[in-house]
mmJSON file of the N, C-alpha and C atoms, coordinates in Angstrom:
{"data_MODEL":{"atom_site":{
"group_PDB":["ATOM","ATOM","ATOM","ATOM","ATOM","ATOM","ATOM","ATOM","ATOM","ATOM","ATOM","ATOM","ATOM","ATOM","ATOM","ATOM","ATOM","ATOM","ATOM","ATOM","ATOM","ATOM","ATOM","ATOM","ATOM","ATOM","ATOM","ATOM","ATOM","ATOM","ATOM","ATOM","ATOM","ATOM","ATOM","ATOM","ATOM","ATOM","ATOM","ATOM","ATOM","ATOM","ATOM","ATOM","ATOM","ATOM","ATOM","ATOM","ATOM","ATOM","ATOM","ATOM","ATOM","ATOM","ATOM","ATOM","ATOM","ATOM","ATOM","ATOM","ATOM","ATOM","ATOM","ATOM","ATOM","ATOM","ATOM","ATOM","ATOM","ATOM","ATOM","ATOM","ATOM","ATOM","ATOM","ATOM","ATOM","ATOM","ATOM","ATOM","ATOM","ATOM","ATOM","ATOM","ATOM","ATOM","ATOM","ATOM","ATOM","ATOM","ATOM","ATOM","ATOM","ATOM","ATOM","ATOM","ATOM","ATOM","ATOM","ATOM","ATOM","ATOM","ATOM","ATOM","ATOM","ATOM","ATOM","ATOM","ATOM","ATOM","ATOM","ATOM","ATOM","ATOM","ATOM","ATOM","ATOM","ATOM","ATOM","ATOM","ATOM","ATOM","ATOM","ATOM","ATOM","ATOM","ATOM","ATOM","ATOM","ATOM","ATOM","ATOM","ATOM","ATOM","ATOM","ATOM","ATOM","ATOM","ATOM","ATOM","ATOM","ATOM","ATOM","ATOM","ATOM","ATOM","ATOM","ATOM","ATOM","ATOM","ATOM","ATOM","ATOM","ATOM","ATOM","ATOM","ATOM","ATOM","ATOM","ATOM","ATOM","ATOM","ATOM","ATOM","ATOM","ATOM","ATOM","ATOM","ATOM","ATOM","ATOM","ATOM","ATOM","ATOM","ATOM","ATOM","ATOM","ATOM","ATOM","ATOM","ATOM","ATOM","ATOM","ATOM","ATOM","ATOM","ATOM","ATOM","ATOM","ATOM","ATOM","ATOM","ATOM","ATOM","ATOM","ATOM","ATOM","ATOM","ATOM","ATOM","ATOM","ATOM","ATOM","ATOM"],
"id":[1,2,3,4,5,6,7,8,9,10,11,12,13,14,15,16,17,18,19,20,21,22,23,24,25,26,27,28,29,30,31,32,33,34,35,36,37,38,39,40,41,42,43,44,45,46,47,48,49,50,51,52,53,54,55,56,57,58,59,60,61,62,63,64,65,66,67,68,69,70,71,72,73,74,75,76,77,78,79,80,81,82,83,84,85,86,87,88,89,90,91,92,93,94,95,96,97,98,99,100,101,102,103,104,105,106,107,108,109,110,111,112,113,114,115,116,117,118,119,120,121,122,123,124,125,126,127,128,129,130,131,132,133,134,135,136,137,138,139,140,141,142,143,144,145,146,147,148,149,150,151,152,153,154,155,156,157,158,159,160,161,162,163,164,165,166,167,168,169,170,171,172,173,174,175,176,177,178,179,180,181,182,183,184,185,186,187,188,189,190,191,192,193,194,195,196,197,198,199,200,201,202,203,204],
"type_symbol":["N","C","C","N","C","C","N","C","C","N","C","C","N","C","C","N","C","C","N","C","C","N","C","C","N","C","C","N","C","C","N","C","C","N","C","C","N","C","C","N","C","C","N","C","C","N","C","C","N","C","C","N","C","C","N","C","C","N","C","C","N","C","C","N","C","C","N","C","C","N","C","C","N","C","C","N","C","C","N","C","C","N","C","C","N","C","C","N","C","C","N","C","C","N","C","C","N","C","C","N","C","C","N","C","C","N","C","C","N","C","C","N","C","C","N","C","C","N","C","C","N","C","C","N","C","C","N","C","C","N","C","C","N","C","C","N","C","C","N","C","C","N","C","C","N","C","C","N","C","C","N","C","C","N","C","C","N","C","C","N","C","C","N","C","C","N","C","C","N","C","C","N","C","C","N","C","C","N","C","C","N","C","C","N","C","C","N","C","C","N","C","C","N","C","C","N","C","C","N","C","C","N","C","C"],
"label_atom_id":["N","CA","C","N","CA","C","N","CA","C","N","CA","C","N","CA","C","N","CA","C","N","CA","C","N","CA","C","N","CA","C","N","CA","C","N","CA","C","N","CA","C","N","CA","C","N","CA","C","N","CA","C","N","CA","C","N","CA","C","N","CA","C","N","CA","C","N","CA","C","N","CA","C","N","CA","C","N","CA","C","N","CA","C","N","CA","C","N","CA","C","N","CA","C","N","CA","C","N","CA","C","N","CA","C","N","CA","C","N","CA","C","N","CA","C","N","CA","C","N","CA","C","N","CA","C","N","CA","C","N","CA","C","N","CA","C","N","CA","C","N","CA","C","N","CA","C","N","CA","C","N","CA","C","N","CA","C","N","CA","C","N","CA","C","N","CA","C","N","CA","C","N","CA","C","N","CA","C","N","CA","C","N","CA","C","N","CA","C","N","CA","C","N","CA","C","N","CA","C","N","CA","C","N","CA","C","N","CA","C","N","CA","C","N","CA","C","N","CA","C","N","CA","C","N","CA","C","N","CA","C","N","CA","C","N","CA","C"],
"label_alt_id":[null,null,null,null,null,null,null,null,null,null,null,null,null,null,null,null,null,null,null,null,null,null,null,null,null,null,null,null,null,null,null,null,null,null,null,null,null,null,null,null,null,null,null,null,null,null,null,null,null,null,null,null,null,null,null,null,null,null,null,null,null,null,null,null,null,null,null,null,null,null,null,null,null,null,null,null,null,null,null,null,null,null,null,null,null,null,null,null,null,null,null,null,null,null,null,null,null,null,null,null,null,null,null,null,null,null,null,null,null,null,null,null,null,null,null,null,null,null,null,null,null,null,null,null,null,null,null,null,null,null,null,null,null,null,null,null,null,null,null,null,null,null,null,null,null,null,null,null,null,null,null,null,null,null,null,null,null,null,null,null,null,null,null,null,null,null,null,null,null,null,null,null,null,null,null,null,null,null,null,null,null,null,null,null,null,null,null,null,null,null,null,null,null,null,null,null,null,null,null,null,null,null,null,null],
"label_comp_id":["UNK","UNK","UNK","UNK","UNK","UNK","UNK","UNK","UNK","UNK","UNK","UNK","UNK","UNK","UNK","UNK","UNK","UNK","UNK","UNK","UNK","UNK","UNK","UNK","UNK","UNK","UNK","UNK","UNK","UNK","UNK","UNK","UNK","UNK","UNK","UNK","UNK","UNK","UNK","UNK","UNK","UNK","UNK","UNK","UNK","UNK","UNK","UNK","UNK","UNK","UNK","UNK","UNK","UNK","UNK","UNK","UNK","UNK","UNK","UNK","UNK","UNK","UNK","UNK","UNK","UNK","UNK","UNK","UNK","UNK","UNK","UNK","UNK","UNK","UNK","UNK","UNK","UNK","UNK","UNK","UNK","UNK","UNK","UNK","UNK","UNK","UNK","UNK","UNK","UNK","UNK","UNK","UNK","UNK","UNK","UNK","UNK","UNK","UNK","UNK","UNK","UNK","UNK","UNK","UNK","UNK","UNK","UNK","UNK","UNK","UNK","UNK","UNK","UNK","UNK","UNK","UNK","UNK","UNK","UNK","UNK","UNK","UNK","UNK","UNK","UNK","UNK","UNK","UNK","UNK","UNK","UNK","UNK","UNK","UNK","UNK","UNK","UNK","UNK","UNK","UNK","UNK","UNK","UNK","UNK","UNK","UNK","UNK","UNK","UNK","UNK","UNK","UNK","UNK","UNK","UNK","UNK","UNK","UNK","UNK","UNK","UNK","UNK","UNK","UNK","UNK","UNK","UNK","UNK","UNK","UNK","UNK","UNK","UNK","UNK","UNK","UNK","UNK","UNK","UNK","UNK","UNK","UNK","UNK","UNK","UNK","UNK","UNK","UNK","UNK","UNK","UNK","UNK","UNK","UNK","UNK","UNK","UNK","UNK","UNK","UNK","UNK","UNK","UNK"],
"label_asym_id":["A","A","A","A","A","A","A","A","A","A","A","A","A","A","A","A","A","A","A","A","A","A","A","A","A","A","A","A","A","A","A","A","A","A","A","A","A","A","A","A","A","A","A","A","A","A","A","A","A","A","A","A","A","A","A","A","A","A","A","A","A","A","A","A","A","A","A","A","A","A","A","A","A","A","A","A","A","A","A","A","A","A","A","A","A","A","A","A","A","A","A","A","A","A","A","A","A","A","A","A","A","A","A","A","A","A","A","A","A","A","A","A","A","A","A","A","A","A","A","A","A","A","A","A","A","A","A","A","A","A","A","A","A","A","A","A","A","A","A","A","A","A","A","A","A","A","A","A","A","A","A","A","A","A","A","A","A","A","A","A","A","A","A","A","A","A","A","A","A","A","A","A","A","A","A","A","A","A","A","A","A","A","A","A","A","A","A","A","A","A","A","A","A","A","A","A","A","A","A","A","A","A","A","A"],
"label_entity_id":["1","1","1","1","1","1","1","1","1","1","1","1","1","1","1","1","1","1","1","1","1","1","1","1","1","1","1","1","1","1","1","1","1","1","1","1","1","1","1","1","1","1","1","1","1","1","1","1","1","1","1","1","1","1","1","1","1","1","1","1","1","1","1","1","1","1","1","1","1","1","1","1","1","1","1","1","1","1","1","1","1","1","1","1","1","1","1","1","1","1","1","1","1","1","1","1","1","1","1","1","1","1","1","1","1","1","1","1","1","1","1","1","1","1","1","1","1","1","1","1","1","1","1","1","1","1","1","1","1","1","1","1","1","1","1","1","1","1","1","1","1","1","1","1","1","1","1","1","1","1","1","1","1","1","1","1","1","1","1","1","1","1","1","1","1","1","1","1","1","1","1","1","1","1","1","1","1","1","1","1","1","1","1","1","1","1","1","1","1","1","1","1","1","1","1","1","1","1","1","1","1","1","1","1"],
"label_seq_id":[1,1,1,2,2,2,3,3,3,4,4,4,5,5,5,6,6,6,7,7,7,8,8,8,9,9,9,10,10,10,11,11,11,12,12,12,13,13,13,14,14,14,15,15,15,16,16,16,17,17,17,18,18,18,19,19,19,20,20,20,21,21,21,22,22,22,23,23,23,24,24,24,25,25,25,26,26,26,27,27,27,28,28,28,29,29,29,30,30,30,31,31,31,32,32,32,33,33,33,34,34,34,35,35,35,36,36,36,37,37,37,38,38,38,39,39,39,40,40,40,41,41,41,42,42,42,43,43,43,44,44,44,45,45,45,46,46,46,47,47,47,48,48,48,49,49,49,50,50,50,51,51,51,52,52,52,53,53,53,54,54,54,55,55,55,56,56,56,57,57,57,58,58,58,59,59,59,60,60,60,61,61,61,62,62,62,63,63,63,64,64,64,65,65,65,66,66,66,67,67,67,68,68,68],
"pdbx_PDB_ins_code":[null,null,null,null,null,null,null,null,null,null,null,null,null,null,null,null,null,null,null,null,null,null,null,null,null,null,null,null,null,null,null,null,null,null,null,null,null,null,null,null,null,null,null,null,null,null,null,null,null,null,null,null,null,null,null,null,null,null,null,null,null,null,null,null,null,null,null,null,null,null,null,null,null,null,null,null,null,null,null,null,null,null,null,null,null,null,null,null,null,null,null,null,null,null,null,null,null,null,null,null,null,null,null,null,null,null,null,null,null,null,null,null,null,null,null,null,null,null,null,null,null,null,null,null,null,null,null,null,null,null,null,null,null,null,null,null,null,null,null,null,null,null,null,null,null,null,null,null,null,null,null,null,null,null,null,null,null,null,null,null,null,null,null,null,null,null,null,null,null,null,null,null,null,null,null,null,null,null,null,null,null,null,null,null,null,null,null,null,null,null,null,null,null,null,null,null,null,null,null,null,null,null,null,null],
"Cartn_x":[52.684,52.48,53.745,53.544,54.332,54.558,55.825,55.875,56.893,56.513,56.957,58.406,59.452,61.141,61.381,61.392,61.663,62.738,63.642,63.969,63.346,62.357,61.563,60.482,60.068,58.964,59.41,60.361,60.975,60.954,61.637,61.749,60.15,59.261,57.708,57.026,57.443,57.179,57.363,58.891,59.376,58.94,58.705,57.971,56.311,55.661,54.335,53.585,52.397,51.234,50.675,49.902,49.397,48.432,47.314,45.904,46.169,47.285,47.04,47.266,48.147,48.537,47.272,46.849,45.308,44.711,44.07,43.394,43.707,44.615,45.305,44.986,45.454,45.227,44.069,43.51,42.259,41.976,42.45,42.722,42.736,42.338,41.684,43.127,43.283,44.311,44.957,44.32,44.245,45.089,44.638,45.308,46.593,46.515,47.846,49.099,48.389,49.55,49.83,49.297,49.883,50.584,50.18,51.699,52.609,52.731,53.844,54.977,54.327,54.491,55.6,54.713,55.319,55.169,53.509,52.643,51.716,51.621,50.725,51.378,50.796,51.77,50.629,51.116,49.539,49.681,48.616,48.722,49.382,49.738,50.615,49.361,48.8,47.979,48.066,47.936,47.789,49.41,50.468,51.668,52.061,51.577,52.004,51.064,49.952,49.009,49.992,50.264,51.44,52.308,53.069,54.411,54.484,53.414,52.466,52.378,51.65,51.123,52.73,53.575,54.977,55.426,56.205,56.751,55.957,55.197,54.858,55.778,57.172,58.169,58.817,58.003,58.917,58.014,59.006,58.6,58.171,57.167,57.278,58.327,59.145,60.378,61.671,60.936,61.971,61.155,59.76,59.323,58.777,58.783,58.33,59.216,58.927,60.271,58.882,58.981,58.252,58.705,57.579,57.572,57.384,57.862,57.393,56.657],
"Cartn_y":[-56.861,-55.453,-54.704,-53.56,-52.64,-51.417,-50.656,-49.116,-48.469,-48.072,-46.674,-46.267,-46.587,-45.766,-44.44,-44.5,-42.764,-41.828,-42.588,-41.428,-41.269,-42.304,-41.893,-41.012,-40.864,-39.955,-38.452,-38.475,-37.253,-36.413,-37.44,-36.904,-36.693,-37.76,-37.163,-36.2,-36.017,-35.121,-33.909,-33.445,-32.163,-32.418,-33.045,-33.565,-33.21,-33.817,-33.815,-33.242,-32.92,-32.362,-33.69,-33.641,-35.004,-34.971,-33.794,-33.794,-34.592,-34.08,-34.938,-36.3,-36.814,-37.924,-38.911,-38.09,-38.917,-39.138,-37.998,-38.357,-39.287,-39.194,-40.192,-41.698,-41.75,-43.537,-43.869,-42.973,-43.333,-42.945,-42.609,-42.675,-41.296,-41.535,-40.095,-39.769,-37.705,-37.87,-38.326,-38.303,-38.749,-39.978,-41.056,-42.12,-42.147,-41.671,-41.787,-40.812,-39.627,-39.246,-40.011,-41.154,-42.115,-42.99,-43.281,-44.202,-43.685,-41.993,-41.452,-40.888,-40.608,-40.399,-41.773,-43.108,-43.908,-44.481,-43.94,-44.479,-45.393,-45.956,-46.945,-47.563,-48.937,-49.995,-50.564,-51.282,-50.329,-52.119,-52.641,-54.326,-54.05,-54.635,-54.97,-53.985,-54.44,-53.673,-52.264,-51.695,-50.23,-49.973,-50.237,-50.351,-50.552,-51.159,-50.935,-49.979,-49.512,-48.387,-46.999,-47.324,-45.746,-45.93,-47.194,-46.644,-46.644,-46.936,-46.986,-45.94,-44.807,-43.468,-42.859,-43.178,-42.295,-42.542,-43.853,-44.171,-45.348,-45.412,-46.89,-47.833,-47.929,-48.543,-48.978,-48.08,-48.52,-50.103,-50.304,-51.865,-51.194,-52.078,-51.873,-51.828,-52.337,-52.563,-50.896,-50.337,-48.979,-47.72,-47.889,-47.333,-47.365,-48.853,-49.703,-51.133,-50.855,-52.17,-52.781,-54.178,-55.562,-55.466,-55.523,-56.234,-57.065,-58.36,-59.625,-60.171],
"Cartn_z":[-44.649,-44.44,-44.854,-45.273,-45.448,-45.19,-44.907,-44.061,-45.452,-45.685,-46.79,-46.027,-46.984,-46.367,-46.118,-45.122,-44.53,-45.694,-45.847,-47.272,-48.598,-48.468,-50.095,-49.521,-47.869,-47.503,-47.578,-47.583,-47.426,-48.84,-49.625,-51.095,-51.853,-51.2,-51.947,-50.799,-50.232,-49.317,-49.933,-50.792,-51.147,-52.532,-52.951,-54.448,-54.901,-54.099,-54.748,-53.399,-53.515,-52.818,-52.305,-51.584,-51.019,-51.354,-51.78,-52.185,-53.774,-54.261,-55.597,-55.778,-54.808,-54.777,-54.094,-53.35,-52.383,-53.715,-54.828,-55.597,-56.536,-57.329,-57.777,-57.529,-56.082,-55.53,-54.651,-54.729,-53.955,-52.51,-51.952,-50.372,-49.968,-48.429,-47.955,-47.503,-47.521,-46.939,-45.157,-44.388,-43.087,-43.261,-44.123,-44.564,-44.62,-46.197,-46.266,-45.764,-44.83,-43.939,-43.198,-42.532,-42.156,-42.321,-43.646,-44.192,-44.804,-44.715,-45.775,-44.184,-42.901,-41.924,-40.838,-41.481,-40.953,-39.641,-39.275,-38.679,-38.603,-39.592,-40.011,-41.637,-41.382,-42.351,-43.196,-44.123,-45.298,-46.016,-46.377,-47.355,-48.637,-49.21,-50.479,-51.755,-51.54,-52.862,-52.881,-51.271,-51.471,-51.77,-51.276,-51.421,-52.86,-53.624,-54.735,-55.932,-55.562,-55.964,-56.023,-54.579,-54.134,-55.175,-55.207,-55.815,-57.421,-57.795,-59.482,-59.177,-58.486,-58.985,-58.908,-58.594,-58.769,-59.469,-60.269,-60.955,-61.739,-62.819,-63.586,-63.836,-63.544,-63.873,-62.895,-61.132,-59.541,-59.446,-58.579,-57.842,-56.194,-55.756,-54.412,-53.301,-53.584,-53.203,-53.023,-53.952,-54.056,-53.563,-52.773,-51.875,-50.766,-50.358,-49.211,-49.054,-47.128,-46.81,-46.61,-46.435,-45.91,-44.778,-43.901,-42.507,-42.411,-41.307,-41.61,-40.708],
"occupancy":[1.0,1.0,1.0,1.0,1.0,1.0,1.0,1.0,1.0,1.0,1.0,1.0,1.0,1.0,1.0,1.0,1.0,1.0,1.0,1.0,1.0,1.0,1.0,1.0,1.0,1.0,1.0,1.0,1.0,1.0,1.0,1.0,1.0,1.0,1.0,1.0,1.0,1.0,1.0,1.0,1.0,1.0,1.0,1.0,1.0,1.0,1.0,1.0,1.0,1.0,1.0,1.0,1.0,1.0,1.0,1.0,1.0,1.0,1.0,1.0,1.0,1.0,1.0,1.0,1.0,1.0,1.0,1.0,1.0,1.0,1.0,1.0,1.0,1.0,1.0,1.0,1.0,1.0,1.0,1.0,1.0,1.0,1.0,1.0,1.0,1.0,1.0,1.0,1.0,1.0,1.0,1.0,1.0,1.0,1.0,1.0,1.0,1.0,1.0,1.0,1.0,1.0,1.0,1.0,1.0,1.0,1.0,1.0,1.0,1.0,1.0,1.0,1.0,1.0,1.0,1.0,1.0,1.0,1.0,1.0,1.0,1.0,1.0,1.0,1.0,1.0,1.0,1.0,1.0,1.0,1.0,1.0,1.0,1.0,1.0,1.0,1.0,1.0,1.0,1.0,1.0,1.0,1.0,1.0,1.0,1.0,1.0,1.0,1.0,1.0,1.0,1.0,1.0,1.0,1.0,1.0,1.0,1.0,1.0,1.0,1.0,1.0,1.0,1.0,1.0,1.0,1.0,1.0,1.0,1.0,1.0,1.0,1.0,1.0,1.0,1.0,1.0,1.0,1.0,1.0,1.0,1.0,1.0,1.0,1.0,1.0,1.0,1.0,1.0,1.0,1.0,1.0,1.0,1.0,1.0,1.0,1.0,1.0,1.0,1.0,1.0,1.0,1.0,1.0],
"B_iso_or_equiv":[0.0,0.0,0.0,0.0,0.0,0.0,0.0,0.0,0.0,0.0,0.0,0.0,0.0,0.0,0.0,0.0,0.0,0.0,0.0,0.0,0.0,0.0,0.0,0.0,0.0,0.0,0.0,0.0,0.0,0.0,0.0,0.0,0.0,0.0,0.0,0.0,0.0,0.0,0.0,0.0,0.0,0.0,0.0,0.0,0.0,0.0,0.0,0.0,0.0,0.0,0.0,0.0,0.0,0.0,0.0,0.0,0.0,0.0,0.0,0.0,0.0,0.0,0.0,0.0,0.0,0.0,0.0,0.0,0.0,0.0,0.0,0.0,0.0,0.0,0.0,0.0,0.0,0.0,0.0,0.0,0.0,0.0,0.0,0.0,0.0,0.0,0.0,0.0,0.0,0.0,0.0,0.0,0.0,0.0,0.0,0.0,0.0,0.0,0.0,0.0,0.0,0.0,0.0,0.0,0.0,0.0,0.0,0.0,0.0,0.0,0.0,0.0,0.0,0.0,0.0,0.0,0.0,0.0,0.0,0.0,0.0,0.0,0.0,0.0,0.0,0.0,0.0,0.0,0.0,0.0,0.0,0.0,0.0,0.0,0.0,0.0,0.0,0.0,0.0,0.0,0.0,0.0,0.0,0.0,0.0,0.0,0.0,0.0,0.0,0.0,0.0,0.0,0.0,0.0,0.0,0.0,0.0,0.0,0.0,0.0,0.0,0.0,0.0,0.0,0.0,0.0,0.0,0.0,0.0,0.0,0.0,0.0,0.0,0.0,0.0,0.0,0.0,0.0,0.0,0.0,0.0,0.0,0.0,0.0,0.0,0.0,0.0,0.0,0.0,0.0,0.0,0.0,0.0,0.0,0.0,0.0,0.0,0.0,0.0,0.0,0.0,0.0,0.0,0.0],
"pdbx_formal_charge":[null,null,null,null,null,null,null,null,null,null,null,null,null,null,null,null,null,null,null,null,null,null,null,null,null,null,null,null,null,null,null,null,null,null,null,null,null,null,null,null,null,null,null,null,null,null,null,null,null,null,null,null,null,null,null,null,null,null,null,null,null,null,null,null,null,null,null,null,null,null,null,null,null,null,null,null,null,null,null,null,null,null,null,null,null,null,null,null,null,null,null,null,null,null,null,null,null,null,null,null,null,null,null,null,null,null,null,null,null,null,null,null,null,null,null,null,null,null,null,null,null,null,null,null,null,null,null,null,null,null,null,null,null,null,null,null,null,null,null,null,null,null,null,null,null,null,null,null,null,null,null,null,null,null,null,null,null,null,null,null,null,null,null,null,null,null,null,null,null,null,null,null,null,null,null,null,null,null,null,null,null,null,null,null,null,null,null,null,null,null,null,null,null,null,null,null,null,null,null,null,null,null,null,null],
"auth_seq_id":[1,1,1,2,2,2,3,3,3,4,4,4,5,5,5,6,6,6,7,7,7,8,8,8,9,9,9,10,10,10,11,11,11,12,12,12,13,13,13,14,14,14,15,15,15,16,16,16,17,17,17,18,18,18,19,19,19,20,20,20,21,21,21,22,22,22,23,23,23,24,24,24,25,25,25,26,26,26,27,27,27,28,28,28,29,29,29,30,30,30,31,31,31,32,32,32,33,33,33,34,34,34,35,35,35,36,36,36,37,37,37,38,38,38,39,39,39,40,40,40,41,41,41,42,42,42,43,43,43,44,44,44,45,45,45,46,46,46,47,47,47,48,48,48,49,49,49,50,50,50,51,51,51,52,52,52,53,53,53,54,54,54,55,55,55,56,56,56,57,57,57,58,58,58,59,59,59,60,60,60,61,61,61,62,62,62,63,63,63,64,64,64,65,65,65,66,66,66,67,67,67,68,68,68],
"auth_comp_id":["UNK","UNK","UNK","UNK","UNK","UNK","UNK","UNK","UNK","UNK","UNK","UNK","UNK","UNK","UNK","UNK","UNK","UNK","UNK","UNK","UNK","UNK","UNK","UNK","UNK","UNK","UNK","UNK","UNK","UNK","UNK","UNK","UNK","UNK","UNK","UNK","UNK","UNK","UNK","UNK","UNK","UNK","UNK","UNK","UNK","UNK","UNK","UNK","UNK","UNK","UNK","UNK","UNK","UNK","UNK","UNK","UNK","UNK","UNK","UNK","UNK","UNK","UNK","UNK","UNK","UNK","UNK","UNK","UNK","UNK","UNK","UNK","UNK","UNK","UNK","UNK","UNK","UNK","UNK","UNK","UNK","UNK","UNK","UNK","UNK","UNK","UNK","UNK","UNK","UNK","UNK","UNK","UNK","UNK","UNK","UNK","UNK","UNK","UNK","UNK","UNK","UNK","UNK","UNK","UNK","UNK","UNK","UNK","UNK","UNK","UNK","UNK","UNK","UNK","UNK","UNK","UNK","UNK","UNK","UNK","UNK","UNK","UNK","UNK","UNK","UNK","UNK","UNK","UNK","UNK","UNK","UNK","UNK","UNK","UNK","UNK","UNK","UNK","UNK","UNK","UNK","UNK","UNK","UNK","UNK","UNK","UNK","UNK","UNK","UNK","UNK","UNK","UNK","UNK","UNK","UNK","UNK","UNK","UNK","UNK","UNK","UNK","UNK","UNK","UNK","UNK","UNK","UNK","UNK","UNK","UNK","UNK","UNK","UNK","UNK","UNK","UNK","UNK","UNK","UNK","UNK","UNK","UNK","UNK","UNK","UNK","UNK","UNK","UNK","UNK","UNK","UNK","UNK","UNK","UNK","UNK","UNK","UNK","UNK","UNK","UNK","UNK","UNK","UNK"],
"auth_asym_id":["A","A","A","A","A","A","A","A","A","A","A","A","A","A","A","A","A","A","A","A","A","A","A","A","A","A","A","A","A","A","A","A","A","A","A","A","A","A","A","A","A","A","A","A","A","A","A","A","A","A","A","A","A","A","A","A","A","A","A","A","A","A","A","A","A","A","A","A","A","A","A","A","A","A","A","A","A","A","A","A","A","A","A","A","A","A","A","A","A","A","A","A","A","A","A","A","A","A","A","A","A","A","A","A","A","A","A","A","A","A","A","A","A","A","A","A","A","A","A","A","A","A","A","A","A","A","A","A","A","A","A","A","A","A","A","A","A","A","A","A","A","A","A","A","A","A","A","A","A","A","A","A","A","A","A","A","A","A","A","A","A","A","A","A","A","A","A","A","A","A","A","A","A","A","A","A","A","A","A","A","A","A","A","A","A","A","A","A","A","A","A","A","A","A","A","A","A","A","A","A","A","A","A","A"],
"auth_atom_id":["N","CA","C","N","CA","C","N","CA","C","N","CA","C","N","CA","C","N","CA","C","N","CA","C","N","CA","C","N","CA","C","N","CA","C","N","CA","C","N","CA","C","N","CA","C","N","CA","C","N","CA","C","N","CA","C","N","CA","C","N","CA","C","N","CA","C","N","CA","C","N","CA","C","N","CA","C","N","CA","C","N","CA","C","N","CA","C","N","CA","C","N","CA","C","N","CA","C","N","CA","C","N","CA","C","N","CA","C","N","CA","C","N","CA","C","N","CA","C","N","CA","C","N","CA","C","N","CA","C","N","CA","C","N","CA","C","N","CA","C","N","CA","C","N","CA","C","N","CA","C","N","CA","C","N","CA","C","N","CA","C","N","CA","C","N","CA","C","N","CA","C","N","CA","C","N","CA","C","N","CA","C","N","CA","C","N","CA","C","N","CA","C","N","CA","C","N","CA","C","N","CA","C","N","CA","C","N","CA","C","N","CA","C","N","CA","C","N","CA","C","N","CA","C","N","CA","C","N","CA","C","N","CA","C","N","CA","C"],
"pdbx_PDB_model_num":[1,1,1,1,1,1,1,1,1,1,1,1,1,1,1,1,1,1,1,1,1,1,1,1,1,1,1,1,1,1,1,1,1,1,1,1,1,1,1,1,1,1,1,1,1,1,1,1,1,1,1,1,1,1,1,1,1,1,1,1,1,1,1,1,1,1,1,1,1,1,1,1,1,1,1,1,1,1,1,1,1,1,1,1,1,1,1,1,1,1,1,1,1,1,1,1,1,1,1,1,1,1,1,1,1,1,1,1,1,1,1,1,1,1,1,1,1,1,1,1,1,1,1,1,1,1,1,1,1,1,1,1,1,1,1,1,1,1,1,1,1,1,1,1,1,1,1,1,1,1,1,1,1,1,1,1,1,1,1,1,1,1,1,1,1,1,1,1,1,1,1,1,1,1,1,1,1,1,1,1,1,1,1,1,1,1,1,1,1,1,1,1,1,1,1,1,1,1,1,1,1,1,1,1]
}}}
């Protein structure tokens, strides 16, 4: 599982709209205010969906920590 880093929430927070970003990756927004919030910890696939719709070149790693 994975929780999205509170300083990259911040920065797509002041960055992008969330309606576009929901559309983008699929997901309702209810959702993913939860994992951009840091309320809910999200499987590897959606985790790396997110950090594909920001950067095609990020790793999961440079917008989500691993929980173990």
């Amino acid at each position: 599982m994975y929780m999205f880093k509170e300083d990259k929430a911040n920065e797509v927070i002041e960055k992008y709209k969330m309606t576009y970003i929901c559309k983008q990756v699929g997901l309702s927004n209810a959702y993913f205010s939860l994992i951009l919030n840091r309320k809910k910890h999200c499987p590897k696939r959606t985790a790396y969906v997110i950090a594909k719709s920001f950067d095609s070149d990020a790793e999961i790693e440079d917008y989500f920590e691993r929980l173990k």
